[in-house]
C-alpha positions in Angstrom: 6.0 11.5 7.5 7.5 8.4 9.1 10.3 9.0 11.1 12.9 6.7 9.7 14.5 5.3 12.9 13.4 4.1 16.0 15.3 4.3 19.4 14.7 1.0 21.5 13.2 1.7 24.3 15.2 2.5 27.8 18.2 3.8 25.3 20.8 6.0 26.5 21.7 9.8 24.6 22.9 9.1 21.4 26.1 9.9 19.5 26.1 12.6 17.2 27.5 11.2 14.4 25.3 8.0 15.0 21.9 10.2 15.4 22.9 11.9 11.5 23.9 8.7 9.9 20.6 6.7 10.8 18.4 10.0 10.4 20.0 10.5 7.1 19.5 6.7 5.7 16.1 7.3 4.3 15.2 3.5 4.5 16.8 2.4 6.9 14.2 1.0 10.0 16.9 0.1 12.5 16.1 -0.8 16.5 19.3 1.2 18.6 20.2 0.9 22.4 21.6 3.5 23.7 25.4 4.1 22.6 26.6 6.5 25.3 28.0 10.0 24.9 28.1 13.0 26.7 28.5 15.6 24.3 25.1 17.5 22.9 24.0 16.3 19.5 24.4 20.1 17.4 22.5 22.0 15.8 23.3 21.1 12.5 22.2 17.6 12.6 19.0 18.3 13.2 18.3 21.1 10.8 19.6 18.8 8.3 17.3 15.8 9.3 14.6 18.2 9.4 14.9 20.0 5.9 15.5 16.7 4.4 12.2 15.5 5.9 10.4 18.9 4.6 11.8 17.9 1.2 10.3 14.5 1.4 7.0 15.8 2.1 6.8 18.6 -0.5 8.1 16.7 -3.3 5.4 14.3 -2.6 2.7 16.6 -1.9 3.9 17.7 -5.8 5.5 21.0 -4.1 8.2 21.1 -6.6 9.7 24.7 -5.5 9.7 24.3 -1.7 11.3 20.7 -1.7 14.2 22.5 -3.4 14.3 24.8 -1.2 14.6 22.8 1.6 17.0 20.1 -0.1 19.3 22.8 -0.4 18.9 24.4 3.2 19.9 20.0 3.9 22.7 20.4 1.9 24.2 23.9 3.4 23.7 22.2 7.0 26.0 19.2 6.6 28.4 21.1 4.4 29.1 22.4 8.1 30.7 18.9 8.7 32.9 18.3 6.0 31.9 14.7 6.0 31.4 14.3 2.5 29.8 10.6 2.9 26.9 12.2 4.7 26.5 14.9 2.2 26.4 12.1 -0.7 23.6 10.0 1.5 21.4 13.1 1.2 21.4 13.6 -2.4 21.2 9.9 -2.0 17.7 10.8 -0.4 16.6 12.9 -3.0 17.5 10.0 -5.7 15.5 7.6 -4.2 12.0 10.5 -3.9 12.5 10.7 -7.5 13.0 6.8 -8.0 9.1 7.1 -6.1 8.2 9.1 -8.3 9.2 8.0 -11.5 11.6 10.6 -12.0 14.5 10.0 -13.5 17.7 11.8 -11.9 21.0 13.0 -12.1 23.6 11.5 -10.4 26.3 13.4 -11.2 26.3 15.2 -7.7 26.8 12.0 -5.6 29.5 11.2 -8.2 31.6 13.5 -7.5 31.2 13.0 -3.8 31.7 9.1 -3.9 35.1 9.6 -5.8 36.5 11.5 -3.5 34.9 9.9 -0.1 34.1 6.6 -1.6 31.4 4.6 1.0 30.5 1.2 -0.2 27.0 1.1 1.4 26.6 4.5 -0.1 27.8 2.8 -3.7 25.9 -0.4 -2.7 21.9 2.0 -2.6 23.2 4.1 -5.6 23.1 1.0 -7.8 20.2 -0.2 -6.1 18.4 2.8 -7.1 20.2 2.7 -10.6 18.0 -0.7 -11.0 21.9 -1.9 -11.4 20.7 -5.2 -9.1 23.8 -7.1 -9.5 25.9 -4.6 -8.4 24.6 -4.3 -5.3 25.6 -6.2 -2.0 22.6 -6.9 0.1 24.7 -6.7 3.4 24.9 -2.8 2.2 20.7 -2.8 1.4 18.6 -1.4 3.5 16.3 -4.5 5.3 13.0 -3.8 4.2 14.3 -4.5 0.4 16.2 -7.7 0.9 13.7 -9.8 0.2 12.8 -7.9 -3.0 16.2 -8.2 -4.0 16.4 -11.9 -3.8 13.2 -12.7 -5.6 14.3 -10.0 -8.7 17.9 -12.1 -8.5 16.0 -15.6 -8.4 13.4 -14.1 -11.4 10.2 -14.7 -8.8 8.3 -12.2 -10.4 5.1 -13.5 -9.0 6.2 -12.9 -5.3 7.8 -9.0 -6.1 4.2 -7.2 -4.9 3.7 -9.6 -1.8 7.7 -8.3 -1.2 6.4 -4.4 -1.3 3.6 -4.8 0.4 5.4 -6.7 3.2 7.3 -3.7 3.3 5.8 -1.0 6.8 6.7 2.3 6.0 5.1 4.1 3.1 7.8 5.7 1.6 10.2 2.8 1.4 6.6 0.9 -0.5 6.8 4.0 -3.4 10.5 3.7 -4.2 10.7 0.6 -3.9 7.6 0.6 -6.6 8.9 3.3 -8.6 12.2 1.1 -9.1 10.1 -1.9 -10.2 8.0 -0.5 -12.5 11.1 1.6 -13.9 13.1 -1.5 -14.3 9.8 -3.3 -16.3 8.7 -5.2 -13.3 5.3 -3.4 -13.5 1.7 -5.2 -12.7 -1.6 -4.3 -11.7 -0.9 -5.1 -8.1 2.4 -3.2 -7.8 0.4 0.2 -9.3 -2.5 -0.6 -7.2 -0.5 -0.8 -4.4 1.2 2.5 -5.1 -1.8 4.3 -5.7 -3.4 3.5 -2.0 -0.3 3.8 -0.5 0.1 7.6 -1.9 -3.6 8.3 -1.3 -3.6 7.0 2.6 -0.6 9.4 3.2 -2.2 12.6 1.4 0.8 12.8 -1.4 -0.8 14.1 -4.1 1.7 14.2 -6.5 2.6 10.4 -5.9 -0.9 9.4 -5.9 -1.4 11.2 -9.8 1.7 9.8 -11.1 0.2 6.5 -10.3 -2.7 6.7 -10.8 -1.6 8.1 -15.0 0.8 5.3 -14.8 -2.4 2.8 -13.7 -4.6 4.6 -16.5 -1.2 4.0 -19.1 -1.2 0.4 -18.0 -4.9 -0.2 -18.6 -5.1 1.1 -21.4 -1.9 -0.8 -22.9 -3.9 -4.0 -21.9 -6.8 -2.9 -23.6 -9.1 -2.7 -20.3 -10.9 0.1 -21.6 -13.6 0.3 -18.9 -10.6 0.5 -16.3 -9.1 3.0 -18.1 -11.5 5.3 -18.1 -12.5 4.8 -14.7 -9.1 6.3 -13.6 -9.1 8.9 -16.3 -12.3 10.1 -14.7 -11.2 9.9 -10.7 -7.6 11.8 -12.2 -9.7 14.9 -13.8 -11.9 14.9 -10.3 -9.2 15.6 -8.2 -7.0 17.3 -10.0 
């Protein structure tokens, strides 16, 4: 899966607390210099990181059992901090998989979290997710939606797929979908999209939930011939 920072290149050791927030911020794509620090990044970080990664993968690969498993290994790691607005940016995580998805979720988790460590970037991707668009302040957004923001805010519905598929890494594309088509945004281009985008990256799962949802849509549209066609490729590789 894509990793979802970058260090520039010629960068320094990086901070610990720095290294957890931007591995943590699922869709975030952000270019760091080095920030200095002499202290070893511990262990905790990066089991964290890592079992929220595995939970990426599995959910979409439609392994419903072992994501859980590893979203709660996630969870028991940063518990070691005490920082309560990292532990809310992972079920954060998990929020937006199921906003890919098409899965509705529970918030009530974060809830909790946010009212007693309130974090308004934290607040800002929970509406986003929520499809609550007003609510949320773009400087808060990850980048990669901004633009998709603006053209849902300015009713330029035309220009919403061109905004996803502008969009580099794969993941960000599906949640970005799933919130679309969730929020009644949905068109033949923005499944389309979804379906190659899940198929290229060998998420099973994502790609059948699409590809019903593409089948649905047809079918709603009275494209019988289309319809079938995905009905057909659905029972071959199931």
């Amino acid at each position: 899966m894509d990793i979802v920072f970058q260090i520039a290149p010629g960068g320094g050791q990086m901070k610990a607390d720095n290294l957890l927030r931007i591995a943590l911020l699922l869709c975030s794509l952000l270019m760091l210099s080095g920030c200095g620090g002499s202290q070893p990044v511990p262990d905790w970080t990066y089991a964290s990181f890592n079992k929220l990664e595995d939970f990426k993968q599995a959910s979409l690969e439609g392994k419903a059992a072992i994501a859980d498993l590893h979203f709660q290994h996630s969870v028991e790691e940063l518990k070691k901090s005490g920082d309560l607005q990292l532990l809310a940016t992972a079920y954060l995580n998990r929020y937006a998989v199921q906003t890919a998805l098409l899965d509705p979720f529970n918030d009530e988790e974060f809830l909790k979290l946010q009212a007693v460590q309130p974090d308004p970037e934290n607040a800002s991707f929970h509406a986003f997710l929520k499809g609550n668009f007003p609510a949320v302040d773009v400087k808060y957004l990850p980048a990669q939606y901004a633009a998709t923001l603006a053209d849902i805010r300015s009713d330029k519905r035309a220009r919403l797929a061109g905004d996803v598929r502008d969009i580099a890494d794969p993941l960000s594309r599906l949640i970005i979908t799933g919130r679309l088509v969730l929020s009644g945004y949905e068109t033949e281009e923005l499944l389309s999209g979804a379906v190659e985008t899940a198929s290229r990256q060998g998420w099973k799962k994502a790609l059948l939930v699409y590809l019903h949802r593409l089948q649905a849509f047809y079918e709603t549209k009275r494209e019988a011939e289309k319809a079938v066609r995905i009905k057909e490729k659905i029972r071959l590789i199931q």
